[in-house]
N, C-alpha and C positions, 0 to 999 in steps of 0.2 A: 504494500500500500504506500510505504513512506519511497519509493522507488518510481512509483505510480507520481506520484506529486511532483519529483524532482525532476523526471522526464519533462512533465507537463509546465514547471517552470522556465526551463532552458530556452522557451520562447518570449519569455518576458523578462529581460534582465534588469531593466530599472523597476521595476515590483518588487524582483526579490533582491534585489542592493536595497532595496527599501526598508521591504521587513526584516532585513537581517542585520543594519543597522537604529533601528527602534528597537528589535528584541535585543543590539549590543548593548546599547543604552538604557534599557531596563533592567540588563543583567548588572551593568555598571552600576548603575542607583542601589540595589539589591547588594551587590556585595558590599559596597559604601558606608550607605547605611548600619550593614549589622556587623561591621570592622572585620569584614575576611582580607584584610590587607597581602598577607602571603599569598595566598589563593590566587587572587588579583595579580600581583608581580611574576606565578609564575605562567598563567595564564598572557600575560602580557608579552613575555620572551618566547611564549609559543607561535602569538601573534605574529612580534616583529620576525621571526623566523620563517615565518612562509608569506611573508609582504617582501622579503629581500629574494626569496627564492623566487617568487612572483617577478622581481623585476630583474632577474640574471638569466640570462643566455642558456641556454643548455647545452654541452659541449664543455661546460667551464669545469676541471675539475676542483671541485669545494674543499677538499683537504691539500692541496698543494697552494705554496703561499706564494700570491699576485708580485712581491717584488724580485721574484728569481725572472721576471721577464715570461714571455709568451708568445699566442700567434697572435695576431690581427684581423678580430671579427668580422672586417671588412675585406679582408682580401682570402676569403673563402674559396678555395675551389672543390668543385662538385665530383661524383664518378666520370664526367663523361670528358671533365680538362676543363669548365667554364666556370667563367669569375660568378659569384654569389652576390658581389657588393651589390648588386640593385634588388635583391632579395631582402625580406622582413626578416627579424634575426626568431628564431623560435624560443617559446617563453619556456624555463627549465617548470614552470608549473602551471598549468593555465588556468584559467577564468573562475570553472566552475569550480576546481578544484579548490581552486582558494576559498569557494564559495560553501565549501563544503568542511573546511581545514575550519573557518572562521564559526559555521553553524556549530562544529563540537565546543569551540570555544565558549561560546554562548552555553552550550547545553553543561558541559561540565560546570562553568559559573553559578549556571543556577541549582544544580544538583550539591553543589558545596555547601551554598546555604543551607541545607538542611541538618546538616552536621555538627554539630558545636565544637568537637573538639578540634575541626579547623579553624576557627575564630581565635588565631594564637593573637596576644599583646606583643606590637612593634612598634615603633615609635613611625608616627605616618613620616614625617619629614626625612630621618634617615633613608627610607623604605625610598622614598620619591626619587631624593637625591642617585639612590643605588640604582634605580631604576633608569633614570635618563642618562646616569655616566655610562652603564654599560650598552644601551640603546647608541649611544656615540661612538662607544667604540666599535661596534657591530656595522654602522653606518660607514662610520672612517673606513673601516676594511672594504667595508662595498665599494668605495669610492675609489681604492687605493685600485681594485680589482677593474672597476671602469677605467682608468686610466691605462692598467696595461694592459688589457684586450680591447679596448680603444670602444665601449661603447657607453652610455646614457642611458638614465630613464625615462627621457624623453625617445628613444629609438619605440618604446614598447610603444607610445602615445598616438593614435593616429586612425582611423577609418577602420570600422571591423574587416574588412574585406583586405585591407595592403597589409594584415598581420598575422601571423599564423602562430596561433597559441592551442595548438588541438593536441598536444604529445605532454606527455609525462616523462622527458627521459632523461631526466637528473636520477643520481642514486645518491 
């Protein structure tokens, strides 16, 4: 049934960008409220974890580190010997996927609060601070990694039709 749904969303993307950020933000309110601050943080690094995998190439390997140098995502060649540059680069996770990464998110959220003995005491401002320095650092590295495979997240940005986000083939 819950497959049945999902199918039958894939034709309405700004609907379900919709509802799944209204249910992010009720989840938000919800943990907020009744101080699952940990919950939250580690929910959050789940988040930013498939938002950067969302905007990186597929072909990049993720355990090797961006300043040993690399290829040049634009001067791709294909099987047959042709240049790739005027091709859309493919997304290491696509659309729905995220769309689907971001739903558990929401649903563990709300599932948490029913628990008490996740509601551990943290001091919210440490918790923030730990939150956005390691979110920077996580960023920086993307960034670092843009630079030496030479692309942007603006490359993903642009007309459904000139981008091809339909493979899964990050590991």
């Amino acid at each position: 049934m819950i497959v049945l749904l999902i199918d039958r969303s894939v034709l309405f993307p700004r609907a379900r960008w919709l509802l799944l950020l209204a249910f992010l933000a009720f989840t938000l309110y919800r943990l907020l409220a009744n101080r699952y601050l940990l919950v939250l943080l580690v929910l959050g690094f789940y988040a930013i974890f498939f938002l950067l995998k969302f905007f990186t190439p597929s072909g990049i390997s993720h355990n090797s580190d961006a300043s040993t140098g690399g290829i040049n995502l634009n001067d791709r060649v294909d099987v047959e010997g042709t240049r790739q540059s005027d091709r859309p680069l493919i997304r290491c996770l696509n659309e729905l996927s995220l769309w689907k990464q971001l739903t558990v998110v929401g649903i563990v959220g709300l599932t948490s609060t029913t628990f008490e003995f996740l509601a551990v005491e943290v001091n919210p401002l440490y918790l923030a601070i730990y939150f956005l320095w390691l979110g920077w650092l996580a960023w920086e590295k993307h960034q670092n990694r843009c630079q030496v495979y030479n692309f942007g997240v603006w490359d993903f940005i642009g007309k459904s039709k000139e981008r091809n986000d339909g493979l899964d083939s990050c590991s």
